[in-house]
Biotite code that builds the C-alpha atoms (Angstrom):
import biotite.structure as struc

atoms = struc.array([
    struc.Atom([109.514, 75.594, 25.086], chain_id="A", res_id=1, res_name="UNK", atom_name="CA", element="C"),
    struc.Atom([106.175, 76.571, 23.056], chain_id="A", res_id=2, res_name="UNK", atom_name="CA", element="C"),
    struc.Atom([105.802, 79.323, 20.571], chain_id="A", res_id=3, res_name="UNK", atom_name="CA", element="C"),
    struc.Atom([103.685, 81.356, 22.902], chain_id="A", res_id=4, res_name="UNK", atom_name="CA", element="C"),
    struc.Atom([106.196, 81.024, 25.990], chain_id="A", res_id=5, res_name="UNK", atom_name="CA", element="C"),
    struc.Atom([109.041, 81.901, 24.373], chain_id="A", res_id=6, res_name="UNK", atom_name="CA", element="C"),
    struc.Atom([107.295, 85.094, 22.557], chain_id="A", res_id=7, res_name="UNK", atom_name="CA", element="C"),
    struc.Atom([106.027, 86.114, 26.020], chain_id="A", res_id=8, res_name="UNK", atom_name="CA", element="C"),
    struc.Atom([110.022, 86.093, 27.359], chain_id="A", res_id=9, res_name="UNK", atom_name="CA", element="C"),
    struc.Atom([111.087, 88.116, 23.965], chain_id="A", res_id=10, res_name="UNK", atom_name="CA", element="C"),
    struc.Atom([108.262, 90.895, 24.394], chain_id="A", res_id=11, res_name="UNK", atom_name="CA", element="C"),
    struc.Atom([109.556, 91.375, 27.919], chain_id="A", res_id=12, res_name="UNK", atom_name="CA", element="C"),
    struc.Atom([112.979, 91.533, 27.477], chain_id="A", res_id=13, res_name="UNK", atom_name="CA", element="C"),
    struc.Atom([112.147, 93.782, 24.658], chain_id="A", res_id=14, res_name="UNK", atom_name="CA", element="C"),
    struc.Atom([109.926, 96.389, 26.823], chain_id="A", res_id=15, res_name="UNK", atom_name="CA", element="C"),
    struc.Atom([113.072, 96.355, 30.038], chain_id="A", res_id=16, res_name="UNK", atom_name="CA", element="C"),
    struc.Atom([114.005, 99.712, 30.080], chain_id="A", res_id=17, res_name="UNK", atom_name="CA", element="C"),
    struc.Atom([116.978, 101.406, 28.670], chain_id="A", res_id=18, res_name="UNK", atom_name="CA", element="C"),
    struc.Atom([118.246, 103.162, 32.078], chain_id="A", res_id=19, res_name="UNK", atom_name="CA", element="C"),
    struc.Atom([117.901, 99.345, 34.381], chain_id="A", res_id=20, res_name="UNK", atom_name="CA", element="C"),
    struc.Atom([121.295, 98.076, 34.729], chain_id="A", res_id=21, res_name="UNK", atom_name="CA", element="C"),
    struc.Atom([121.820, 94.833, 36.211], chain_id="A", res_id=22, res_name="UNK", atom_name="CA", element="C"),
    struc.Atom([123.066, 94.753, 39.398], chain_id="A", res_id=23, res_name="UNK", atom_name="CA", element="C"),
    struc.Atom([126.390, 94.040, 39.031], chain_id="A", res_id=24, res_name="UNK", atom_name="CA", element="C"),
    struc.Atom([126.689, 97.762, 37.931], chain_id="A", res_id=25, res_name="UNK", atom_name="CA", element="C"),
    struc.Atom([125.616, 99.492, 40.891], chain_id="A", res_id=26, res_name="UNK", atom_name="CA", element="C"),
    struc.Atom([127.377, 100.508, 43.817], chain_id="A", res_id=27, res_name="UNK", atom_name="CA", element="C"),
    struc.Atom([126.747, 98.355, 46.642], chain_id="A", res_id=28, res_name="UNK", atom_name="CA", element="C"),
    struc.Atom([128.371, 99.910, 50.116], chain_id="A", res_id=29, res_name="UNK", atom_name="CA", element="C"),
    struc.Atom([130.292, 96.933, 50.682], chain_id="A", res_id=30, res_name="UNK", atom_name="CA", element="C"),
    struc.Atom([131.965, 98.361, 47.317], chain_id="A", res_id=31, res_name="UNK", atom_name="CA", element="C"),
    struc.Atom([132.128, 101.355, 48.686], chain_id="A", res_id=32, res_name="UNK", atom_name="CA", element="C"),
    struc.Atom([134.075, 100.671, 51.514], chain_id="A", res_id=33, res_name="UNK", atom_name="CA", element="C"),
    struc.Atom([136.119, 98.861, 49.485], chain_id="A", res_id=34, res_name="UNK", atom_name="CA", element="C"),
    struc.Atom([137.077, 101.545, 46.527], chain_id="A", res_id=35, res_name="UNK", atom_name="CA", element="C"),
    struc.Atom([137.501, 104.030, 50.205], chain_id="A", res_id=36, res_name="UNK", atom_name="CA", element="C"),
    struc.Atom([140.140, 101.838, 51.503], chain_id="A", res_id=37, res_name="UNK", atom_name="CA", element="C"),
    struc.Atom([142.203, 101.097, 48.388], chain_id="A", res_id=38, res_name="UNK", atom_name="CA", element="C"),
    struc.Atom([141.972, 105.152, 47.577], chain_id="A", res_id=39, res_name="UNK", atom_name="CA", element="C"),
    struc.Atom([143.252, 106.191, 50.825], chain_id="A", res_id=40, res_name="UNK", atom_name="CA", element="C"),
    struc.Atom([145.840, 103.222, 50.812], chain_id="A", res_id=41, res_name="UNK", atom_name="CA", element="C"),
    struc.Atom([147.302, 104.238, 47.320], chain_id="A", res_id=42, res_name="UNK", atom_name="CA", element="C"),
    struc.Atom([147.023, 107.707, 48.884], chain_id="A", res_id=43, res_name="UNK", atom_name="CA", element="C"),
    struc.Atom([149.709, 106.799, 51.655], chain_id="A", res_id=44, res_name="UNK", atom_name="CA", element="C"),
    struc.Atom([151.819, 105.338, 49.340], chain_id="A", res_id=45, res_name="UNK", atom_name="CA", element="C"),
    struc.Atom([152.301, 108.301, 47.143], chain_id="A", res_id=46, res_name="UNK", atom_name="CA", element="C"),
    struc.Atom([151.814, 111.067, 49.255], chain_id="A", res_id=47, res_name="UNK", atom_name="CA", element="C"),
    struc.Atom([154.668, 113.032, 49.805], chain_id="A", res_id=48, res_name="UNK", atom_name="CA", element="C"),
    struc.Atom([156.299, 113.375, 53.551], chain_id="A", res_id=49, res_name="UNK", atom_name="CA", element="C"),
    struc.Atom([154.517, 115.872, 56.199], chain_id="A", res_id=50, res_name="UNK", atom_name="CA", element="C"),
    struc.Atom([156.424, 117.252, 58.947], chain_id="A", res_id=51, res_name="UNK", atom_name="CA", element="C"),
    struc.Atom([159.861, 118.816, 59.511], chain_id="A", res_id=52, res_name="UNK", atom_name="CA", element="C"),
    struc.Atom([162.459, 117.986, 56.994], chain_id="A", res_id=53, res_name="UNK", atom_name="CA", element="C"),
    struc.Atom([164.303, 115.466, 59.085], chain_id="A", res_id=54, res_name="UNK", atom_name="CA", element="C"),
    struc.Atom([167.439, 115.443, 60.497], chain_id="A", res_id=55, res_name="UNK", atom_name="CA", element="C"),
    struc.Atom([168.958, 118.648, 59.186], chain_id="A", res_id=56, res_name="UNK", atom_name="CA", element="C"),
    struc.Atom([166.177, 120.553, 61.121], chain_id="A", res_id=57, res_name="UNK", atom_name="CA", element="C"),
    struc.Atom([167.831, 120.938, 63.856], chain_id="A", res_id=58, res_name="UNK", atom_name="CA", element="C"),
    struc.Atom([171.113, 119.018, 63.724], chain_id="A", res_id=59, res_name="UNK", atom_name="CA", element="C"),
    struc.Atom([174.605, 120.799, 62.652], chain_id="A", res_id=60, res_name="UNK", atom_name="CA", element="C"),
    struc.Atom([175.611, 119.598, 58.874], chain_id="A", res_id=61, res_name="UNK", atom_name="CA", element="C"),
    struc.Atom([178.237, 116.955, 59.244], chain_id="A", res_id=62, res_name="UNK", atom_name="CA", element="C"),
    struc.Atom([180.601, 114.830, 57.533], chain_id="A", res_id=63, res_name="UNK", atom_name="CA", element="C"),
    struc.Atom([180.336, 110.632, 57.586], chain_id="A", res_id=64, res_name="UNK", atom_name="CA", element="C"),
    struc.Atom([183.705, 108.536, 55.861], chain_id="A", res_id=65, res_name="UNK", atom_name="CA", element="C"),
    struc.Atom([182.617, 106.126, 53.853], chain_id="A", res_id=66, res_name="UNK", atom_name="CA", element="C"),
    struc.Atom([182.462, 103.297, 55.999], chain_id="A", res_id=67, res_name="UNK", atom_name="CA", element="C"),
    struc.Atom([180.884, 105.106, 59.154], chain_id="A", res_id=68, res_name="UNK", atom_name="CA", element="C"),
    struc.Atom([176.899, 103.917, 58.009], chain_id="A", res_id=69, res_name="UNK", atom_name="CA", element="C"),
    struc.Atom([176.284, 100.421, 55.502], chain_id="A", res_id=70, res_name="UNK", atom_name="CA", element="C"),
    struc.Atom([175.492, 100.660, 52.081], chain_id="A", res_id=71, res_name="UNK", atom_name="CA", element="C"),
    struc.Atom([172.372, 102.027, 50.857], chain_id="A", res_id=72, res_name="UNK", atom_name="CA", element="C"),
    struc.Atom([169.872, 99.818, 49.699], chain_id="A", res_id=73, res_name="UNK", atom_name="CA", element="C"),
    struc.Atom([167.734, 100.883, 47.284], chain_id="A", res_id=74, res_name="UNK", atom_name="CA", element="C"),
    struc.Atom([164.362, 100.453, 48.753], chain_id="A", res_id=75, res_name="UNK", atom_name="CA", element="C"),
    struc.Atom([161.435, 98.925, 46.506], chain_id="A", res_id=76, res_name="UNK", atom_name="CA", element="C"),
    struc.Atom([158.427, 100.829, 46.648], chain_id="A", res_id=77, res_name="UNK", atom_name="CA", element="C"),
    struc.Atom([155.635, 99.802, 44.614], chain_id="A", res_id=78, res_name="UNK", atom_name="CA", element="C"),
    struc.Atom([153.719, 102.940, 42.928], chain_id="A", res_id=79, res_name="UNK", atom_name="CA", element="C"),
    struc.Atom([150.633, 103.643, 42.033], chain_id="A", res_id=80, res_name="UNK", atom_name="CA", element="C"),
    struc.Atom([148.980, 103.353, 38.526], chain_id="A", res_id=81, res_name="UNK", atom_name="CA", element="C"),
    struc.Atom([147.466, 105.817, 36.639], chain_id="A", res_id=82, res_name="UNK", atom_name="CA", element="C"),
    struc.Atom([143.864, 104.207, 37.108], chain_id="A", res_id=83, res_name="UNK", atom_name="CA", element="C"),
    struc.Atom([144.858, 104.053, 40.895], chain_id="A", res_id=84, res_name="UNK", atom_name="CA", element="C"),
    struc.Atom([145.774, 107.821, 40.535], chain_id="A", res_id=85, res_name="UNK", atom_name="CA", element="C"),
    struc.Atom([142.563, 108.669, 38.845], chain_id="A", res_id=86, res_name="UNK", atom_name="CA", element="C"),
    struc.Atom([140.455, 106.772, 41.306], chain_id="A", res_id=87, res_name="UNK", atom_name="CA", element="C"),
    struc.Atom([142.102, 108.226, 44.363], chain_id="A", res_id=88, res_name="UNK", atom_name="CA", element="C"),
    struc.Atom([141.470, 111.779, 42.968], chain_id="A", res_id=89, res_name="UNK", atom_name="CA", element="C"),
    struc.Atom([138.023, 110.838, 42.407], chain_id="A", res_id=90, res_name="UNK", atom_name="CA", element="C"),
    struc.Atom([137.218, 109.264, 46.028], chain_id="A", res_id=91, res_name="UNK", atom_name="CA", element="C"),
    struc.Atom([139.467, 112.077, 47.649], chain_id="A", res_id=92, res_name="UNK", atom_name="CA", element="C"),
    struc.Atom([139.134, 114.956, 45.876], chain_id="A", res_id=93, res_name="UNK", atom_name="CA", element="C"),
    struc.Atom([135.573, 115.031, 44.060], chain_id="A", res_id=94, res_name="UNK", atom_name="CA", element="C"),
    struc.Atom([135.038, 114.891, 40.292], chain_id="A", res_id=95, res_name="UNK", atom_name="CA", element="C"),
    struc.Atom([133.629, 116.088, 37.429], chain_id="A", res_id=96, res_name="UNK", atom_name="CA", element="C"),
    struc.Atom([130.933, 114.440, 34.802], chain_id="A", res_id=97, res_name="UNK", atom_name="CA", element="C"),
    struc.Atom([130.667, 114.118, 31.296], chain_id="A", res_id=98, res_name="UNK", atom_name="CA", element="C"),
    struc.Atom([127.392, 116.821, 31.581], chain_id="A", res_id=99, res_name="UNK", atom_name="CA", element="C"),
    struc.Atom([130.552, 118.715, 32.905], chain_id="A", res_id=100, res_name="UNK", atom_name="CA", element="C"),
    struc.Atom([128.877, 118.762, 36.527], chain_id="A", res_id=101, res_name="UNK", atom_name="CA", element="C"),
    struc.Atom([131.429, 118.878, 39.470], chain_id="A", res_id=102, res_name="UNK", atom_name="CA", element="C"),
    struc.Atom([130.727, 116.290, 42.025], chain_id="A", res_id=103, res_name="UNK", atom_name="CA", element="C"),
    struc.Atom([131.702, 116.653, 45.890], chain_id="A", res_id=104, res_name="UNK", atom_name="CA", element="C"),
    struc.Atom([134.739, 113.661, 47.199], chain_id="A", res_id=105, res_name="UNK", atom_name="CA", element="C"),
    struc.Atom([132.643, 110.670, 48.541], chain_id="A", res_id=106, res_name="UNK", atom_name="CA", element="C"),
    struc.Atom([133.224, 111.863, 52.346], chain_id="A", res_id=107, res_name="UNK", atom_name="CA", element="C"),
    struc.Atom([131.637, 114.917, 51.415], chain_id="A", res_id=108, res_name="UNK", atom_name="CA", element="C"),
    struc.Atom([128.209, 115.586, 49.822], chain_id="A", res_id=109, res_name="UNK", atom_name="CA", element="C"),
    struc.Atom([124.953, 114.097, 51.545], chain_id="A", res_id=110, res_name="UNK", atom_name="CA", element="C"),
    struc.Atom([127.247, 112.681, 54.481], chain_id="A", res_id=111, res_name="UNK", atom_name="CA", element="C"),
    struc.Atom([127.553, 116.827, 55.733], chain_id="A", res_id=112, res_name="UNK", atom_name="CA", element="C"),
    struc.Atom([123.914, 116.454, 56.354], chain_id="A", res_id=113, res_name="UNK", atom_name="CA", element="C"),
    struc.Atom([124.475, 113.580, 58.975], chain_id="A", res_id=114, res_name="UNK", atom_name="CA", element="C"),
    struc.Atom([127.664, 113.986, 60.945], chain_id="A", res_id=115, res_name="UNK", atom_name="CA", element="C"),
    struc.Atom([127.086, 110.740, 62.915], chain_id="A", res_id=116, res_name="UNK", atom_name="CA", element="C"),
    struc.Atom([127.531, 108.703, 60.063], chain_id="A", res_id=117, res_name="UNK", atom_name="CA", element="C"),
    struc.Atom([130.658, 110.525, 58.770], chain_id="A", res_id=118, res_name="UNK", atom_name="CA", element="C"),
    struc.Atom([132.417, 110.499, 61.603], chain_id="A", res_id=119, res_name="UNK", atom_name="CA", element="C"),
    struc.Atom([131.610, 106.894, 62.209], chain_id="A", res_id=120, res_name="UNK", atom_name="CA", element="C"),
    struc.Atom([132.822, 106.010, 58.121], chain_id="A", res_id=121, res_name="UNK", atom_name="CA", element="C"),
    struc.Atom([136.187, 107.850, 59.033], chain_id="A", res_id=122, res_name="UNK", atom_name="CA", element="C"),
    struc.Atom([136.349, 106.355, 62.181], chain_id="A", res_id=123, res_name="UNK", atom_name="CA", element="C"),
    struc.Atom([136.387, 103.183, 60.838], chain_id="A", res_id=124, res_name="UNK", atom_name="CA", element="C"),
    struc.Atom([138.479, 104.065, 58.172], chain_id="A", res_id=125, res_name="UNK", atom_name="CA", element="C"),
    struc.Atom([141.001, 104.832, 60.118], chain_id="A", res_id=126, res_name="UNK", atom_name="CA", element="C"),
    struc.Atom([141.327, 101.810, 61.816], chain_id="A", res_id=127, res_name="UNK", atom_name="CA", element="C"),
    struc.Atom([140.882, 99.471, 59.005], chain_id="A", res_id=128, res_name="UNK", atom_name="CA", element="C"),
    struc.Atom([144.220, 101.573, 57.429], chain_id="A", res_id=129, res_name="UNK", atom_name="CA", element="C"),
    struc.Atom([145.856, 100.964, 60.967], chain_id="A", res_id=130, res_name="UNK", atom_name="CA", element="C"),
    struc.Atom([145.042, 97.852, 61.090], chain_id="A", res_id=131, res_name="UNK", atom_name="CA", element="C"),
    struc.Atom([142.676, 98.318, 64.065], chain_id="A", res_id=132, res_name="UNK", atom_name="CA", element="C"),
    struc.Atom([140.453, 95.770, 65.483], chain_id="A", res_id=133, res_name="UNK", atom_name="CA", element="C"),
    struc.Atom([136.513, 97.249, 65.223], chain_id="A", res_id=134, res_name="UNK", atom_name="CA", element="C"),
    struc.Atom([136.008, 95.900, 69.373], chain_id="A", res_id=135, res_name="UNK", atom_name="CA", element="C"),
    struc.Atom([139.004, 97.956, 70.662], chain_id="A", res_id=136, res_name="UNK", atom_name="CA", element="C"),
    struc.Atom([137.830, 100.735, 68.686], chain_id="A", res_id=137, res_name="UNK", atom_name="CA", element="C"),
    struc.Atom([133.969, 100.521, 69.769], chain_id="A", res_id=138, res_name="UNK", atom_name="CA", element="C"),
    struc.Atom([135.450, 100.381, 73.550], chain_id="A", res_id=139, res_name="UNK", atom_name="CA", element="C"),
    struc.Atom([137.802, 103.268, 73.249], chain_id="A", res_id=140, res_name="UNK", atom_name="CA", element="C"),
    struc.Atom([135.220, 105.588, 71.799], chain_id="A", res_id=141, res_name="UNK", atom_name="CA", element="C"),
    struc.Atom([132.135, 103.707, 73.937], chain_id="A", res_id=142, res_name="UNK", atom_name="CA", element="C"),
    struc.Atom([130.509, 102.925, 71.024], chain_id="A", res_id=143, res_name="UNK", atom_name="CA", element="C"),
    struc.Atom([128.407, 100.089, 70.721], chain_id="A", res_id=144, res_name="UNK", atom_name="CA", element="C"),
    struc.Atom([129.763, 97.695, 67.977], chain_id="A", res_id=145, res_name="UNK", atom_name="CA", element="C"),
    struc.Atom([126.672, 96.493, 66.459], chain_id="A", res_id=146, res_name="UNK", atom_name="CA", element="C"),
    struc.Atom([125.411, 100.222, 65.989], chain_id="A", res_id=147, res_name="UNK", atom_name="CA", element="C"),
    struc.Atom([128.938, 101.409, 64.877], chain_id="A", res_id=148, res_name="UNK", atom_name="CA", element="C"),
    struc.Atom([128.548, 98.802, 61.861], chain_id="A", res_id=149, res_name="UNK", atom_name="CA", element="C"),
    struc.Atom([125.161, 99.837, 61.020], chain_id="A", res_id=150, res_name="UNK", atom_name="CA", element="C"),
    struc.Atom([126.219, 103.571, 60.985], chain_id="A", res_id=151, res_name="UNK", atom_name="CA", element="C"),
    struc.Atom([129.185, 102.488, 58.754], chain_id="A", res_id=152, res_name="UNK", atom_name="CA", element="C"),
    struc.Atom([126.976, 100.959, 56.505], chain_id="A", res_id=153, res_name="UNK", atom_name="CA", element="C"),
    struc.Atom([124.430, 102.893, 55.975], chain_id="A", res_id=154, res_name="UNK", atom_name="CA", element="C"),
    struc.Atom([127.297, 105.735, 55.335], chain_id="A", res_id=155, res_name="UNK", atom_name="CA", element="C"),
    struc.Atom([128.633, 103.723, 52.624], chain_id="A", res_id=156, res_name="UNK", atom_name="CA", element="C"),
    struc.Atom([124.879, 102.768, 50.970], chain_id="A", res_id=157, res_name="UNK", atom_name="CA", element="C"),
    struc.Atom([124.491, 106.897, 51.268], chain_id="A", res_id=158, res_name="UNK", atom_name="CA", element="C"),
    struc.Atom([127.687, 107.152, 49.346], chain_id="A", res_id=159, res_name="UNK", atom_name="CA", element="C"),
    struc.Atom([126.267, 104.244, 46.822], chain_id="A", res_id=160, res_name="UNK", atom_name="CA", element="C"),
    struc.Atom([123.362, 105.576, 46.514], chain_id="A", res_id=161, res_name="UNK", atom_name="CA", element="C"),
    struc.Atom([124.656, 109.597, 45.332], chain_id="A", res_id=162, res_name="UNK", atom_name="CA", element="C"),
    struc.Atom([127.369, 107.408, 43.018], chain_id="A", res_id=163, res_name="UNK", atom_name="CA", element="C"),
    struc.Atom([124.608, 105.557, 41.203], chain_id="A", res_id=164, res_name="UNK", atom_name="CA", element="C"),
    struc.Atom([122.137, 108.149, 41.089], chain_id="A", res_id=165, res_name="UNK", atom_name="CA", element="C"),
    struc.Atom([125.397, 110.348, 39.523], chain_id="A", res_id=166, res_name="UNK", atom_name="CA", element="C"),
    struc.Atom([125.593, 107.335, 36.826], chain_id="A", res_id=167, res_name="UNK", atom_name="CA", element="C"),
    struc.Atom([129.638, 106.698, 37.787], chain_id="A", res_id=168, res_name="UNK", atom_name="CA", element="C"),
    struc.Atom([130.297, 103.138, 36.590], chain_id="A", res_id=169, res_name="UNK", atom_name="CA", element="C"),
    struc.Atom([131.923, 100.958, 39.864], chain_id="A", res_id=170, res_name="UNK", atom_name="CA", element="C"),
    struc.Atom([135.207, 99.368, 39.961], chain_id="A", res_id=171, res_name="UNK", atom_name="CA", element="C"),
])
């Protein structure tokens, strides 16, 4: 390479600017989506149990002999780190900045402004953590599939888009 070429390249990496980041440090909705799934999947691990307290609700308190059920098996669940906690709290429940600025969760915030989009996100959501199929779900709600995954995506580059402009570093 000659002098001149090569001082050309070094003055203009010199003269990028300090705020570009390259883009494998921007949010990108298919990350998005992704970081939205895992959050609400580590939230159904370690969430607690909703609803009535079982069988002692409404059943009279009884004794079993030893023998009457099999042995108890301790049950393996597999919790949730502390970086899964944080990140779940983030994507959930909002979070605050280093400026010390409180930001809105992820289904919150510029999404309010276009319900559509929301409620499509969630939608699919939903049946991504039920293990849906996207047709079935289009056809129960008479959506049309190929507008459904624009809305979801455009939902998810709104979300990038607030998450980069807030300077949060993607996972």
């Amino acid at each position: 390479m000659k002098a001149k070429a090569r001082k050309v390249l070094v003055e203009a990496d010199r003269d990028v600017l300090v705020h570009a980041k390259p883009q494998a440090s921007l949010w990108a909705p298919a990350m998005v989506k992704a970081a939205l799934l895992d959050a609400y999947r580590v939230l159904g691990r370690v969430g607690g149990r909703y609803g009535p307290a079982g069988m002692k609700v409404m059943w009279p308190e009884f004794h079993n002999a030893p023998g009457d059920w099999p042995a108890d098996v301790p049950k393996l669940h597999r919790t949730a780190t502390r970086r899964e906690m944080a990140r779940m709290e983030m994507v959930v429940l909002g979070w605050r900045d280093d400026d010390g600025r409180d930001h809105a969760s992820w289904l919150a915030g510029p999404l309010l402004s276009v319900p559509e989009y929301r409620d499509k996100l969630v939608a699919w959501l939903h049946a991504e953590l039920r293990g849906e199929n996207l047709e079935d779900l289009c056809r129960r709600k008479l959506w049309v599939r190929s507008t459904f995954v624009r809305h979801v995506t455009r939902a998810a580059g709104m979300i990038a888009d607030r998450l980069n402009r807030a300077g949060l570093e993607p996972w």
